[in-house]
N, C-alpha and C positions, 0 to 999 in steps of 0.2 A: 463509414460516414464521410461520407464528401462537401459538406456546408457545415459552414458555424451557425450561432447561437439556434441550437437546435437542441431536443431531449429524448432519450430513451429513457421510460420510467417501465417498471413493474414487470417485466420481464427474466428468464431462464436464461441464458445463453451457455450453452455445454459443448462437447467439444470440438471446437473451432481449431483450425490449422493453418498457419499459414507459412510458408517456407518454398514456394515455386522461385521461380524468377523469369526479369523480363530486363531485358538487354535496356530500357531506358532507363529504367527505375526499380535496382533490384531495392533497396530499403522500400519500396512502394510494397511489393509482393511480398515480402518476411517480416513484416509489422503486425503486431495486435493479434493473437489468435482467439480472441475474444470479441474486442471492442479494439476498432482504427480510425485516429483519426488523421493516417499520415497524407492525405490529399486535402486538408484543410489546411491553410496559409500556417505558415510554424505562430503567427503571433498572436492568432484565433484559437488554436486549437482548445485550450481550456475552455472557451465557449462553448464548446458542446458536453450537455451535460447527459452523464448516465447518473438515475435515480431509482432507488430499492432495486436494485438488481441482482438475480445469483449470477455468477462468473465464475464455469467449472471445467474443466478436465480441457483446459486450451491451452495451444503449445504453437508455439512460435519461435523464430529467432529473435525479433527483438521486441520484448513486452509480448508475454507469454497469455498474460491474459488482459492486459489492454497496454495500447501506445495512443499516447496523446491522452485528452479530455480532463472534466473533473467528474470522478467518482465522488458522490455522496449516498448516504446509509445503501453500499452497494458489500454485498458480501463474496470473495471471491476465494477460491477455493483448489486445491490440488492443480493450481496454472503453472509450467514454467517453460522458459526461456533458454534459449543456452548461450544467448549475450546478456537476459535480463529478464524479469520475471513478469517485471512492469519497465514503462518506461516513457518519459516525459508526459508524466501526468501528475495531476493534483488529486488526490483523496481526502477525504472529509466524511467522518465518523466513519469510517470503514473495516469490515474485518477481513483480514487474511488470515487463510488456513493452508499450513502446508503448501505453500506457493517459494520457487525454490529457482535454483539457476544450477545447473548439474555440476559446474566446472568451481569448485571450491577457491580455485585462486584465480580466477574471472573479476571481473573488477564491477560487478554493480549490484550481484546479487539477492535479495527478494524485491526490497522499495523498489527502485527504479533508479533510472540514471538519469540525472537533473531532473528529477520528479519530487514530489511535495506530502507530508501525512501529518495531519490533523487532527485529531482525538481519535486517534485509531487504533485500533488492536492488531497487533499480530504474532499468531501463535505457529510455529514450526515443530518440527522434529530435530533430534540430533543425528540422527540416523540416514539421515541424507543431507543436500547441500542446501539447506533453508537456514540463510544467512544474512545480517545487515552489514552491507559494507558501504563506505563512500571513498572509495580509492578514488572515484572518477572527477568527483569535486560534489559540492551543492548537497543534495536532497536532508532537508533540514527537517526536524520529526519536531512536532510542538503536541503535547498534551498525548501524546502517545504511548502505549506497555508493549515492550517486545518480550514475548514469553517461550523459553524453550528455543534455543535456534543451536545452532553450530557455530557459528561465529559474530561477535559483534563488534564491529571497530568502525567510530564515529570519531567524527573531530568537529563534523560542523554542530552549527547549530541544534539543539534535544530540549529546547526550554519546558519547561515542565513536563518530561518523557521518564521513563524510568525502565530498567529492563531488570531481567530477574532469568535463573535457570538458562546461562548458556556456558558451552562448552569452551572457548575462549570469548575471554572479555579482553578488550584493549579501547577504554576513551577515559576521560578524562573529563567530558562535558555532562555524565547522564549517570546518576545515580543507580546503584542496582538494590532495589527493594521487591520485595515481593509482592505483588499485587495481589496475591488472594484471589483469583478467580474461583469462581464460585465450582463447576466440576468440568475441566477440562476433557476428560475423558470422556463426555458424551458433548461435547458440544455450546458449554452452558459456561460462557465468559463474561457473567454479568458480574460485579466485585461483588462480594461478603459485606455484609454492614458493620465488619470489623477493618474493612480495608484500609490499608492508609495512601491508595488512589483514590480515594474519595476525596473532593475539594484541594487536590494536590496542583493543580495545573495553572496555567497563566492564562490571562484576560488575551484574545485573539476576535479582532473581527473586521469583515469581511463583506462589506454591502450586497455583492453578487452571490452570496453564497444564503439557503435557508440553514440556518442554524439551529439542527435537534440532534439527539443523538440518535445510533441505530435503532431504536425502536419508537423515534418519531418524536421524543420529548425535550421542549426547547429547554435550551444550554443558558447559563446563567455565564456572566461575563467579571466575573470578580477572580482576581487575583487568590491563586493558595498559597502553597508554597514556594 
């Protein structure tokens, strides 16, 4: 993508690669193997928005399956990075699935590095390196479940986040409950009406942004717990 406020809606994107180089601008060529928006002005880039989109089997050096923009109800999938999974972007309502950064002691692994999530899901493996870390500073997770990872270690900001089922925990800002997804094993991450992610999360909003969750239903804005 090379212009701001611009949108990709309703689209596949699978697997994209990007890892060439060019003697001006190698961060130009190893950005996004999905979705890039590194030739958009850095203070634009969240202006270009991708909407309902899959994002699958892309691999990149840095943001594996998207650099730059804001994802919203975009679902991304089996993406990763080997500086970053994702990376300086915004998501909102979005699911990751096994989205991952190979090098376990890498510093930005699955979210992104100074990137942003929003009532978002994301479900990993332990079995490989699908992991939340913010070694690097920033990516602040609000109304978010990390489920299943290899490693979680937060300091920043998790305000109504909660994680559950990983193999080391180290933070102190994010509770770890179990969210009850409804059946992991095929795919089906919608909570149990026993969940106690239900009404858990903080009041967040955000003019630029349509506010519904993944499957399109507007979000209420009242404070849970």
């Amino acid at each position: 993508v090379g212009t701001a406020n611009c949108a990709i809606q309703g689209f596949t994107l699978a697997d994209g690669y990007a890892d060439s180089t060019d003697a001006d601008n190698e961060n130009y060529r190893t950005s996004g193997g999905g979705v890039s928006a590194y030739q958009v002005e850095q203070a634009s880039r969240h202006q270009v928005r991708v909407l309902d989109c899959v994002i699958t089997n892309c691999w990149a050096a840095r943001g594996g399956g998207v650099y730059g923009t804001t994802c919203e109800r975009t679902k991304i999938v089996n993406c990763f990075g080997s500086k970053s999974a994702q990376r300086n972007a915004k998501f909102v309502s979005c699911v990751f699935e096994n989205t991952y950064e190979p090098n376990i002691d890498g510093q930005y692994g699955n979210g992104s590095y100074n990137g942003t999530h929003i009532n978002c899901t994301v479900v990993g493996r332990k079995d490989n390196s699908t992991y939340m870390l913010n070694k690097a500073g920033g990516n602040p997770l609000t109304n978010t479940i990390v489920q299943t990872t290899r490693e979680f270690k937060y300091t920043a900001d998790c305000a109504g986040s909660i994680v559950w089922d990983v193999m080391t925990f180290d933070s102190t800002v994010v509770e770890k409950i179990d969210p009850q997804l409804a059946h992991i094993s095929k795919g089906n991450y919608r909570l149990t009406g026993t969940s106690p992610a239900i009404g858990y999360g903080v009041a967040i909003y955000d003019p630029l942004i349509c506010w519904a969750d993944f499957e399109g239903r507007p979000m209420n804005f009242t404070d849970g717990k």
